[in-house]
C-alpha positions in Angstrom: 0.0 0.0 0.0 2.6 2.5 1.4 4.9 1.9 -2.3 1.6 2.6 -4.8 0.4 5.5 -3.0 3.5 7.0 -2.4 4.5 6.4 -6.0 1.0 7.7 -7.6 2.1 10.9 -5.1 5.0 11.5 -6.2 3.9 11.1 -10.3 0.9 13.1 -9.1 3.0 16.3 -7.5 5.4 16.0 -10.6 3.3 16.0 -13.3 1.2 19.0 -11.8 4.1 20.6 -10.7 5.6 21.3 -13.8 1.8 21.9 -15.8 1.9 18.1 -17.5 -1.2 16.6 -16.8 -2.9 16.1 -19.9 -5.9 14.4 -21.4 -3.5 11.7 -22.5 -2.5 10.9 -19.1 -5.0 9.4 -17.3 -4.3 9.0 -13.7 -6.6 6.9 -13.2 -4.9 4.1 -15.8 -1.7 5.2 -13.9 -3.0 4.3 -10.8 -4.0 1.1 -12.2 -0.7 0.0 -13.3 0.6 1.1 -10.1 -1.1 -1.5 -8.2 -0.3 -3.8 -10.5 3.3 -2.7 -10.0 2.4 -3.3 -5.9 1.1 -6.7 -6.4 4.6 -7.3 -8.6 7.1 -5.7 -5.4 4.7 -7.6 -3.3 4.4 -3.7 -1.5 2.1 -4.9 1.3 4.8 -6.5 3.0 4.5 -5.4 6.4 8.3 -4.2 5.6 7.4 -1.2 3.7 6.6 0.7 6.5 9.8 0.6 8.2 11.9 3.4 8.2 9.4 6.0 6.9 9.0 7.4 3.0 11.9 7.4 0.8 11.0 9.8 -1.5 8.0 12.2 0.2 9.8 13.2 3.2 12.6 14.5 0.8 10.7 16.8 -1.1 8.9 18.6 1.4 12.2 20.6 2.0 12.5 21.1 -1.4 10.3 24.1 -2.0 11.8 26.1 -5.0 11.2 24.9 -8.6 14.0 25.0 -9.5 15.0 23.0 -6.5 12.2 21.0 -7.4 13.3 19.8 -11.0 16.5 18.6 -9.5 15.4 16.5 -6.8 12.6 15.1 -9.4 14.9 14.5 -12.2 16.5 12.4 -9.8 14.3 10.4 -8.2 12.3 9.6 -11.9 15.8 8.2 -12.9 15.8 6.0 -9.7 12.3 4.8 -10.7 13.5 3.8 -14.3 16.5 2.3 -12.9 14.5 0.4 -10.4 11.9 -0.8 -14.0 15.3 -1.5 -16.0 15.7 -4.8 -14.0 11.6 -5.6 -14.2 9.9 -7.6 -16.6 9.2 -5.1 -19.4 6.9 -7.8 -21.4 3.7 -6.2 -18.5 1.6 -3.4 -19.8 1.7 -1.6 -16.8 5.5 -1.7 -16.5 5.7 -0.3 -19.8 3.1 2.6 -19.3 4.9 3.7 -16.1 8.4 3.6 -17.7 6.9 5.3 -20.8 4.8 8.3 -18.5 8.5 8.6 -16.6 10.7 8.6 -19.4 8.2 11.9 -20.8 8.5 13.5 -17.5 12.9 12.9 -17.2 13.0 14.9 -20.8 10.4 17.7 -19.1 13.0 18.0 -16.2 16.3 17.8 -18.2 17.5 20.5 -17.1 17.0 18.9 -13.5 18.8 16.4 -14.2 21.8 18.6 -15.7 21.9 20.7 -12.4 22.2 16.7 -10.6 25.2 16.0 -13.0 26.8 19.0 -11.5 26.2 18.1 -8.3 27.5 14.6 -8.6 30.9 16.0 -10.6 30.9 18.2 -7.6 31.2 15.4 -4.7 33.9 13.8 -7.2 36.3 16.4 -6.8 39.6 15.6 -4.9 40.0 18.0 -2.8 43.5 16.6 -1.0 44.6 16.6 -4.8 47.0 20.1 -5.3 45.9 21.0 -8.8 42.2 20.8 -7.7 43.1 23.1 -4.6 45.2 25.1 -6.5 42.4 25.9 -9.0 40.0 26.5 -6.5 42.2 28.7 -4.5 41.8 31.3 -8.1 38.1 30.6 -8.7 37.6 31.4 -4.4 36.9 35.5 -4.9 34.5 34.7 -8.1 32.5 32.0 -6.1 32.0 34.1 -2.7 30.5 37.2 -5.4 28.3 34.9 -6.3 26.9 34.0 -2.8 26.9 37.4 -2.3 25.0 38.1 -5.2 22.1 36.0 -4.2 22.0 36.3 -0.8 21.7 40.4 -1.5 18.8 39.0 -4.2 17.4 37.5 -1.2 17.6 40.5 1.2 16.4 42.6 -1.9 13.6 40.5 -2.5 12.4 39.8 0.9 12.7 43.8 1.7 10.4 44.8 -1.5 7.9 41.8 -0.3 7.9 43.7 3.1 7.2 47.0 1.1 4.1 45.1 -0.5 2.7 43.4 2.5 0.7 45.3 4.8 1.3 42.6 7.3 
């Protein structure tokens, strides 16, 4: 229970998120397949439960869409990765992977911004050349964080203007 109705969530908040559901997407079929997809995982296990949500407690502290498109983009590709190793000869399997692999190309540039991040945890720092590298790009990257953090002050300052709270 806790997998298809986490799963039809986090479709649901994705697709209407980014302004994707259509007539051709029927949630309703999707929600179909999705049990079908519980009865394959065998969902119900009393397992499920433990631990908590993978995937919904993490996006609640995403808020930004921006912010939103990279955390999606990742977690669709953990959901096609998780249908590579099914048996792609069911319906349902196919229509999920199908409705996910439309939504990954609607949050490419998601999954770019993930790409970075991923480069960016590969970096060694002990090694001297990175350090060395970093030491020159140091001035350019603190402008930039103060360049949104003042976009920050500046915008929370003219949404204080504007509210008559």
């Amino acid at each position: 229970m806790a997998f298809q109705t986490y799963s039809l969530f986090v479709l649901s908040v994705i697709m209407i998120s980014f302004g994707h559901v259509e007539n051709r997407l029927n949630l309703l079929q999707l929600q179909n397949d999705i049990d079908k997809l519980k009865a394959d995982f065998n969902s119900s296990h009393s397992d499920v439960a433990d631990g908590g949500p993978i995937f919904t407690e993490r996006l609640k502290s995403w808020t930004e869409r921006n912010e939103k498109e990279i955390i999606l983009s990742q977690i669709i590709s953990m959901y096609l990765e998780m249908l590579e190793n099914t048996d792609r000869s069911k319906d349902h399997v196919r229509n999920i992977a199908e409705e996910l692999n439309t939504l990954k190309k609607t949050l490419s540039v998601g999954s770019k911004k993930m790409e970075d991040l991923k480069d960016l945890t590969k970096l060694q720092m002990s090694d001297l050349k990175v350090q060395r590298k970093a030491v020159n790009e140091l001035f350019s990257v603190l402008q930039k964080l103060g360049d949104t953090s003042s976009s920050h002050k500046r915008k929370r300052s003219q949404f204080q203007r504007l509210c008559k709270c």
